[in-house]
N, C-alpha and C positions, 0 to 999 in steps of 0.2 A: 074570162081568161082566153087568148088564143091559142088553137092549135099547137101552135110551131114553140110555145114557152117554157110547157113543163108547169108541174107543180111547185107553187111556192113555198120553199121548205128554209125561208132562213132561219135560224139560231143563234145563239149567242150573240156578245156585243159585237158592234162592226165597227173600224175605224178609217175612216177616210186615208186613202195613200194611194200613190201612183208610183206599185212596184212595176219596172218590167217584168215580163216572165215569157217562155216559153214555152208551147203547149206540142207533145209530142202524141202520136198516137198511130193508127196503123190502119189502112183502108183501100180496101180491095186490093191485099197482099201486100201494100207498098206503104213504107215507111213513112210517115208526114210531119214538120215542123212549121209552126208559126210561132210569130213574136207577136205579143198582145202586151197590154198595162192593163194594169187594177186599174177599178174605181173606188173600192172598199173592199175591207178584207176584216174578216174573223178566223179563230183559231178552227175552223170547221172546214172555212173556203173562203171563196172572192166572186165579186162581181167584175167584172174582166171587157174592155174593149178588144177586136182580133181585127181581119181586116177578110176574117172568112168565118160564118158558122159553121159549127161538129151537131151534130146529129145527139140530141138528147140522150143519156144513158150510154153514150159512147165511155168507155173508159181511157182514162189519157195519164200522161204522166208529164208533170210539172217541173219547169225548171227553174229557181229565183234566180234572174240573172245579177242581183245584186250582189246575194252571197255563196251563189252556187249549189246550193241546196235542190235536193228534188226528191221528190212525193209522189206516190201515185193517186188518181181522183176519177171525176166522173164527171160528164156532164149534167149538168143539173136543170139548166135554163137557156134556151139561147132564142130571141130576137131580133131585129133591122129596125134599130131606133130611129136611123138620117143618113142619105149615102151609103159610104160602101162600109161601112163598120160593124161590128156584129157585136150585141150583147151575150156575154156568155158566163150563165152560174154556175160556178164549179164546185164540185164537194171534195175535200180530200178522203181520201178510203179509211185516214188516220190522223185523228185531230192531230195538231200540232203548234205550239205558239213559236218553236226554234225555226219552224220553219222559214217561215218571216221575216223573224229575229226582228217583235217587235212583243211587248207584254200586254195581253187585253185583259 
């Protein structure tokens, strides 16, 4: 395992989708947003492309931009799979399947 990945803690079923989402979160006093897509997603969390890595154990808070919906979670995982894209495992703090609004 590298450094930079985090422990692998996935759970439950995962279902392949390409939600967008938004990743909010707060660093070095200043507010920060990015837009990212799933790769897969469970009612726990997602595997997530960004176009920046967060800092493992960071905590963040999600925004489904399909249906507006938002969570708060944590970083769980994040790697530099190819260029500038960033793998990112997210956990939500509070399982959820509405969040998605998909049924696993």
């Amino acid at each position: 395992m590298r450094a930079d990945q985090g422990q692998h803690t996935r759970t439950g079923k995962r279902v392949n989708s390409r939600v967008p989402i938004a990743i909010r979160w707060t660093e070095d006093g200043r507010p920060r947003t990015i837009e990212a897509k799933t790769i897969d997603t469970s009612s726990s969390g997602c595997l997530a492309l960004a176009s920046q890595g967060i800092e493992v154990g960071q905590g963040v808070q999600l925004v489904n931009l399909i249906n507006g919906n938002e969570c708060d979670a944590r970083i769980v995982r994040h790697g530099q799979p190819a260029g500038s894209m960033w793998e990112l495992g997210i956990q939500l703090d509070a399982p959820s399947d509405e969040f998605w609004g998909l049924d696993f």
